[in-house]
KETOR-703972 format. One record per atom (N, C-alpha, C): residue in one letter; x, y, z; atom name. Coordinates in steps of 0.05 Angstrom, whole numbers, plus 32768, in hexadecimal, padded with zeros to 4 digits. Atoms other than C-alpha are relative to their C-alpha. Layout:
KETOR-703972
SITE   resn      X      Y      Z   name
SITE      A      X      Y      Z     CA
...
END
This chain:
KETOR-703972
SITE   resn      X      Y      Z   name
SITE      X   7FEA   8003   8012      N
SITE      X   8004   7B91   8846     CA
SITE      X   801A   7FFC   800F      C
SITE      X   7FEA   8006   7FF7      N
SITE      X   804A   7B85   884E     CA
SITE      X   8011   8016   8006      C
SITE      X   7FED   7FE2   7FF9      N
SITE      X   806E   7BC3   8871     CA
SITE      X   8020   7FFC   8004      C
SITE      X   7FE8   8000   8004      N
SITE      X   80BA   7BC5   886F     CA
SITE      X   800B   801A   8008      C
SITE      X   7FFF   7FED   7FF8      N
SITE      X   80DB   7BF9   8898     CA
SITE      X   801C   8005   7FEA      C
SITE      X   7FF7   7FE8   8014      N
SITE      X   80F7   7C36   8871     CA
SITE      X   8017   800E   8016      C
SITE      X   7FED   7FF1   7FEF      N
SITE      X   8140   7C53   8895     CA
SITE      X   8013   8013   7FF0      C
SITE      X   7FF7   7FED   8014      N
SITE      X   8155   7C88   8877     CA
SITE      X   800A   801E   8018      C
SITE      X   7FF2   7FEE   7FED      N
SITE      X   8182   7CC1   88A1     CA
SITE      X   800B   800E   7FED      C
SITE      X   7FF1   7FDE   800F      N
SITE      X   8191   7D08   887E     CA
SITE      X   8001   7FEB   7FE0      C
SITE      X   7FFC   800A   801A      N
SITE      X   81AD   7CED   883A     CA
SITE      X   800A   7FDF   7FFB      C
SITE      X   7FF1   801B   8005      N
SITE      X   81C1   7CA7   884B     CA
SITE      X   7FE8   7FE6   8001      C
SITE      X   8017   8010   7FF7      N
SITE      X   8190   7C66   8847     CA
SITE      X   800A   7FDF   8004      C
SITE      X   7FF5   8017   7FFA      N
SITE      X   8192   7C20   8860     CA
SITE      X   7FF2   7FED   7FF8      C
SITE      X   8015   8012   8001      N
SITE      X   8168   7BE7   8846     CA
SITE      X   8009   7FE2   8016      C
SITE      X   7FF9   8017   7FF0      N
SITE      X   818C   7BB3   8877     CA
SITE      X   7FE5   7FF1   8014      C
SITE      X   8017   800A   7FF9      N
SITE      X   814E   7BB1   88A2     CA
SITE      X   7FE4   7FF8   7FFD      C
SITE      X   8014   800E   8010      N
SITE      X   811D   7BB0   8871     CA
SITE      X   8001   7FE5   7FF4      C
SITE      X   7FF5   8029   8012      N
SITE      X   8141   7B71   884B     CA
SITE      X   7FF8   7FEA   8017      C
SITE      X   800B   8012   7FE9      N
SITE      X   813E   7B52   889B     CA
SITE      X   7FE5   7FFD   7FFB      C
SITE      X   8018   800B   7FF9      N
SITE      X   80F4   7B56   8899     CA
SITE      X   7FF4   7FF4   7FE9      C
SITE      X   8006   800D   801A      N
SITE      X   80E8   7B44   8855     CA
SITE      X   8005   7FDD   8006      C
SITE      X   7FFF   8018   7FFF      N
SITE      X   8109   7B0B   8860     CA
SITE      X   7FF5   7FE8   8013      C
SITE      X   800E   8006   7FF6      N
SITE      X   80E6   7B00   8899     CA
SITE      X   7FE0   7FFD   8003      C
SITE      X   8021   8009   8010      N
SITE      X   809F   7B05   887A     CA
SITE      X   8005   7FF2   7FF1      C
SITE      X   8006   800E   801A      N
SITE      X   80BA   7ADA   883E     CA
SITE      X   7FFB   7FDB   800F      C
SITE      X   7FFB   801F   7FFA      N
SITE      X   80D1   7A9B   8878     CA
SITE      X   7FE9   7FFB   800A      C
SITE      X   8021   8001   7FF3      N
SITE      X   8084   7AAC   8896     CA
SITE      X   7FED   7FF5   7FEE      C
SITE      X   8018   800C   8003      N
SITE      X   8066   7A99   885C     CA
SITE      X   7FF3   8017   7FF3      C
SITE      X   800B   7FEA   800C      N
SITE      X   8055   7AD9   883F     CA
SITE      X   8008   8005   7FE2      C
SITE      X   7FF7   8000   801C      N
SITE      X   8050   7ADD   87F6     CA
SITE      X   800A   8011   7FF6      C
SITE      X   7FEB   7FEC   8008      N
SITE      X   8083   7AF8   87CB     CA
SITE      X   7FF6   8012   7FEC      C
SITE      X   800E   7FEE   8008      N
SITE      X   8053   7B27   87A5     CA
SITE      X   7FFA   8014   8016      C
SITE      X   8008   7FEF   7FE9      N
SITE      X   8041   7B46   87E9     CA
SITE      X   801D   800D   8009      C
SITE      X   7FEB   7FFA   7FFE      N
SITE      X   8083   7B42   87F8     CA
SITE      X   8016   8020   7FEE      C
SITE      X   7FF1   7FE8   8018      N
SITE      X   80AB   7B73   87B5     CA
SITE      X   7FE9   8012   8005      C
SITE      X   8007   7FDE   7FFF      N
SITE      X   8070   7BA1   87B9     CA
SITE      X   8008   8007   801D      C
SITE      X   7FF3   7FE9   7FEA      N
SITE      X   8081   7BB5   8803     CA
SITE      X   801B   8007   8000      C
SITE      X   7FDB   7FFA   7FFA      N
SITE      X   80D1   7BAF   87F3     CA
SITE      X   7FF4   801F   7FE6      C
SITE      X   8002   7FDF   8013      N
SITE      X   80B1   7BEA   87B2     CA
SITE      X   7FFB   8011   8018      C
SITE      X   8015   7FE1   7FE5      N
SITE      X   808A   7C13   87EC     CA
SITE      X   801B   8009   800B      C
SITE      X   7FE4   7FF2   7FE7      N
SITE      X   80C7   7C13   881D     CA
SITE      X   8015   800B   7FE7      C
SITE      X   7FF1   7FF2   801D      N
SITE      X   80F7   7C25   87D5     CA
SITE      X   7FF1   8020   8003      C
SITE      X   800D   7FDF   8003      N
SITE      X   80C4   7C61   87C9     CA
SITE      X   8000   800D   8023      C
SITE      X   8006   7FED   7FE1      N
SITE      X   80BF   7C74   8816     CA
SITE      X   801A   8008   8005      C
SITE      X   7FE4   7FF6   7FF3      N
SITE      X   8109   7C75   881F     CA
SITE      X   8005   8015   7FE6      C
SITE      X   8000   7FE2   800F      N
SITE      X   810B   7CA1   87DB     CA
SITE      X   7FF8   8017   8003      C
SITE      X   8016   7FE9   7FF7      N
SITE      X   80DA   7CCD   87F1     CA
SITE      X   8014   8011   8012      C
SITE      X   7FF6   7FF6   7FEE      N
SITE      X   8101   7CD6   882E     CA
SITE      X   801D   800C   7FF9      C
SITE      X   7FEB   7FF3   8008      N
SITE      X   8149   7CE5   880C     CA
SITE      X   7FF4   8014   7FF0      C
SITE      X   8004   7FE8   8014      N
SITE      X   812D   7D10   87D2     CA
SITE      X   7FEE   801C   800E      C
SITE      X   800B   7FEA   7FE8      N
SITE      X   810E   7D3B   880C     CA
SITE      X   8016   800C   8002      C
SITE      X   7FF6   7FF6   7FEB      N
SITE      X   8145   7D40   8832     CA
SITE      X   801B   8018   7FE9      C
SITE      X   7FFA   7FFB   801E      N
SITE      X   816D   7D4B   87EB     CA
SITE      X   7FFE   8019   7FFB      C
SITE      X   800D   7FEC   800E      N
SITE      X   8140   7D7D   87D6     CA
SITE      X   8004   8012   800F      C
SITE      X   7FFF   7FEC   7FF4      N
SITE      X   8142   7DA7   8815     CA
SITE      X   802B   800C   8005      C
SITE      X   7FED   7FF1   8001      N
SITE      X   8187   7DA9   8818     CA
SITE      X   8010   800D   7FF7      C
SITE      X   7FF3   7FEB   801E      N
SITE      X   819B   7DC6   87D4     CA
SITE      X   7FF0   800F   7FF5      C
SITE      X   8012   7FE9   800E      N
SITE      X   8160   7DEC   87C2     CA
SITE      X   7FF8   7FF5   7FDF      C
SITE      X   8000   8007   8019      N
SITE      X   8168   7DBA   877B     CA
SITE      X   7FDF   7FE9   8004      C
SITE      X   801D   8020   800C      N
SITE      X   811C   7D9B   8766     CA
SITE      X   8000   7FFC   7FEF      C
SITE      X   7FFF   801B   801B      N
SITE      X   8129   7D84   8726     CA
SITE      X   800F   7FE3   8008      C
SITE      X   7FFC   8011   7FF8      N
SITE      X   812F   7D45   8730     CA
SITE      X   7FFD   7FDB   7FEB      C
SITE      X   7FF9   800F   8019      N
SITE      X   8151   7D0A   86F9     CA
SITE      X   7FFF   7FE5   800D      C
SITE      X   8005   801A   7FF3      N
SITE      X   8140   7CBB   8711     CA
SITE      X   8003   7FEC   7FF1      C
SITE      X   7FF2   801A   801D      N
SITE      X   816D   7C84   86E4     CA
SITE      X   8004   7FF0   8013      C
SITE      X   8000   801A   7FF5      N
SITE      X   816B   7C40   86ED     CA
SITE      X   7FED   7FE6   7FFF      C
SITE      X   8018   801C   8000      N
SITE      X   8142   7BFF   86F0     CA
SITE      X   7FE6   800B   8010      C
SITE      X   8010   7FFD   7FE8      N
SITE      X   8121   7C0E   872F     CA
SITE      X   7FEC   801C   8003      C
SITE      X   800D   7FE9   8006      N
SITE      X   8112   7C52   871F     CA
SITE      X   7FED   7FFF   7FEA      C
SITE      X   8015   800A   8016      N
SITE      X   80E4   7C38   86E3     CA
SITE      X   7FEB   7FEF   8010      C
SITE      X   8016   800D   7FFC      N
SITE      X   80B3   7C12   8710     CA
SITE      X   7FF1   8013   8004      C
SITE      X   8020   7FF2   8004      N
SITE      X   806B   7C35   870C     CA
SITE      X   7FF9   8006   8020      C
SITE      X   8010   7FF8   7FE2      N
SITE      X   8056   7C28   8754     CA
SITE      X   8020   8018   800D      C
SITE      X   7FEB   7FF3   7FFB      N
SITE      X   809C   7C48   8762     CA
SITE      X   8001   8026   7FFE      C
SITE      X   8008   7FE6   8013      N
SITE      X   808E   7C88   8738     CA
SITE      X   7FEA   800D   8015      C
SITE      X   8019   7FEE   7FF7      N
SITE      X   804B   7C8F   8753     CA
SITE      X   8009   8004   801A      C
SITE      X   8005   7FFB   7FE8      N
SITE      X   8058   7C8B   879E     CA
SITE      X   8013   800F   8004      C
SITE      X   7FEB   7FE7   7FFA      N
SITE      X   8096   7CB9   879A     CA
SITE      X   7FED   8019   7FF7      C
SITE      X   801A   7FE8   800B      N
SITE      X   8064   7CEB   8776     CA
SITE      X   7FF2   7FFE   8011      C
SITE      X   8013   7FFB   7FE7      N
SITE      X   8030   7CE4   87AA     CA
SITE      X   8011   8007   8016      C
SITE      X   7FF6   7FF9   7FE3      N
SITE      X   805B   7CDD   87E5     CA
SITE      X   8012   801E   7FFE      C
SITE      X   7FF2   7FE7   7FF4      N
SITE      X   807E   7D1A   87D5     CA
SITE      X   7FEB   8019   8002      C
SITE      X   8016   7FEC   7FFD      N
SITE      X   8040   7D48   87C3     CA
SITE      X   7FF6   7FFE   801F      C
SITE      X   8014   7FFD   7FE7      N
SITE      X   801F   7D2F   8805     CA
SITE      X   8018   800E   8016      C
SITE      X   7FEE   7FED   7FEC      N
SITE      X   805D   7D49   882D     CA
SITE      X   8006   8018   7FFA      C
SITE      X   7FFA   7FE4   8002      N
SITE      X   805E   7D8D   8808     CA
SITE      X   8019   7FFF   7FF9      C
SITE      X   7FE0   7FFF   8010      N
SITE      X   80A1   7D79   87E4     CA
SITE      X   7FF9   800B   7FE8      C
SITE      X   7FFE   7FFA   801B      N
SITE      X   80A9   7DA3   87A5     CA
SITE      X   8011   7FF3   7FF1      C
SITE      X   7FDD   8010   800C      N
SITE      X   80CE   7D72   8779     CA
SITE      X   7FEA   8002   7FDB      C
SITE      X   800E   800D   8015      N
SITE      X   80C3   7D6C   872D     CA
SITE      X   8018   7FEA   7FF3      C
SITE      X   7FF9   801D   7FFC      N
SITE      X   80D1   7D23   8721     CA
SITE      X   800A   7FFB   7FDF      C
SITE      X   7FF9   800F   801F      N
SITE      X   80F3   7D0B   86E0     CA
SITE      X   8009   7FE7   7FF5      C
SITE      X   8001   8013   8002      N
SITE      X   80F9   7CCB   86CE     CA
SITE      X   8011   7FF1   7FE1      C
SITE      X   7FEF   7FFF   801F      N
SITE      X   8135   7CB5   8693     CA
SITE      X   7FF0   7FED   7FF6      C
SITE      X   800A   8020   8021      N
SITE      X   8121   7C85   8652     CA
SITE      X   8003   7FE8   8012      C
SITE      X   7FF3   8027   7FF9      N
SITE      X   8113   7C37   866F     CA
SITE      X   800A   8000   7FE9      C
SITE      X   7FE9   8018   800D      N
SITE      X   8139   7C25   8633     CA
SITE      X   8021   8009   800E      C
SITE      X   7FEB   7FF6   7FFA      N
SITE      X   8170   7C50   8650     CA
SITE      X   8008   7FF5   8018      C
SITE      X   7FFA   800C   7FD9      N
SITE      X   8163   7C2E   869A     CA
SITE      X   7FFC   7FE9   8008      C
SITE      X   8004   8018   7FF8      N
SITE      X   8161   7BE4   8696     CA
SITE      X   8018   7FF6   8017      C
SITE      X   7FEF   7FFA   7FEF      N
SITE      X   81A3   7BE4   86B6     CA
SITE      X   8019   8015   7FF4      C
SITE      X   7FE3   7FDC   8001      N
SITE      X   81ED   7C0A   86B7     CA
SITE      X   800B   7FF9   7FE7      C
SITE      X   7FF5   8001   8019      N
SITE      X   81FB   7BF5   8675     CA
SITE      X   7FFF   8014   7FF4      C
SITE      X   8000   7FF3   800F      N
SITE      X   81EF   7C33   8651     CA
SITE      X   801D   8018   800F      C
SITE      X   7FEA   7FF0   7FF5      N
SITE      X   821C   7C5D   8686     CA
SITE      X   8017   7FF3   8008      C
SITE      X   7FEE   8003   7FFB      N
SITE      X   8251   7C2B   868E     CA
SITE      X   8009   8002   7FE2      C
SITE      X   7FF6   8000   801C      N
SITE      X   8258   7C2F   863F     CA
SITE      X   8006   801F   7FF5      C
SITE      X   7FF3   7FF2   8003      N
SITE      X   825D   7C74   8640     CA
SITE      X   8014   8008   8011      C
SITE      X   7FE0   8004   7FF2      N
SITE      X   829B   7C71   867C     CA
SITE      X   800B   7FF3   7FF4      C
SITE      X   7FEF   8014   800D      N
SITE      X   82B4   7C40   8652     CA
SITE      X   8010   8011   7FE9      C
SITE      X   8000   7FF2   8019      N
SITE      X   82B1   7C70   860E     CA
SITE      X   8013   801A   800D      C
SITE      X   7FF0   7FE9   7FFB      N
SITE      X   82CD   7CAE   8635     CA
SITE      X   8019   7FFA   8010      C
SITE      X   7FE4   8007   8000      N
SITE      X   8309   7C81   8652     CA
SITE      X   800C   7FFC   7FEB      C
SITE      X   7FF7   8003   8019      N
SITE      X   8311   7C6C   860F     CA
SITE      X   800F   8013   7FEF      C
SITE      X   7FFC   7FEE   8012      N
SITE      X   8313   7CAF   85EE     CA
SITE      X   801A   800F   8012      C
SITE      X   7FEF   7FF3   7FEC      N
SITE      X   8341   7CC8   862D     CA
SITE      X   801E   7FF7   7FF0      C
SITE      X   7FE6   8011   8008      N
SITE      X   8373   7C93   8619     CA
SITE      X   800A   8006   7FEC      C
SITE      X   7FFA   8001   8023      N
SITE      X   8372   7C96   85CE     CA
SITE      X   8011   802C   8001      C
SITE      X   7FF5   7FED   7FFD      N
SITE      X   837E   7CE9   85E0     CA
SITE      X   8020   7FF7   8006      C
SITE      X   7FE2   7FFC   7FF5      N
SITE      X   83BB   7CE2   8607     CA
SITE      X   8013   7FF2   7FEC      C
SITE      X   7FE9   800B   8016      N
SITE      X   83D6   7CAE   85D1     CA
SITE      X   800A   8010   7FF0      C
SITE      X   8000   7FF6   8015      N
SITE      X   83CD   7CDD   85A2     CA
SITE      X   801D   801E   8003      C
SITE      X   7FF3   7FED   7FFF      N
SITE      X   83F2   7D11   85C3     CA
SITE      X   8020   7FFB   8014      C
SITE      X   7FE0   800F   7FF5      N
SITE      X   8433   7CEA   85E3     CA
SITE      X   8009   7FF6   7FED      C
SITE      X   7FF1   8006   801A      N
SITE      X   8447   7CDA   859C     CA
SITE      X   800E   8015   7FF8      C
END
């Protein structure tokens, strides 16, 4: 399969070198099915590796996962495996896909609570 290295240090992660080799399996000739599932694997491997490091350093395992990316299946599963097989206690939660296609639902409520901010202060500078 297509491996894509995973860099991930304490809480910070980098995909810069995975994108290099991606793109260097895609000019080889390597198909772009082989291709997105190893860019998922290296996604879940570098999760794995923050929500570790995460987990150990606040003592917090509940654990809330919004977003597009956070709705893919192989994504789900291999953060669930890969954390059981390292003896990570996490329990994994996963928001509404209708809620996580993208940031539309949370830039409409920043939107709603600048709104209501505003309409306050009018209300009270009169």
């Amino acid at each position: 399969g297509v491996i894509l290295p995973s860099a991930v240090r304490g809480l910070s992660v980098s995909f810069s070198g995975a994108e290099s080799q991606a793109q260097r399996f895609f000019k080889k000739g390597e198909s772009a099915e082989r291709i997105a599932k190893g860019v998922f694997l290296c996604i879940a491997r570098s999760l794995t590796k923050l929500l570790a490091h995460a987990i150990e350093e606040t003592g917090i395992h509940d654990v809330l996962l919004v977003g597009g990316v956070a709705q893919n299946l192989l994504i789900q599963h291999e953060l669930d495996a890969r954390l059981k097989k390292f003896g990570v206690s996490a329990n994994l939660s996963f928001a509404n896909k209708n809620l996580s296609g993208d940031n539309a639902v949370g830039v409409a409520l920043i939107g709603l609570a600048a709104l209501q901010k505003e309409e306050s202060h009018e209300c009270t500078n009169h």
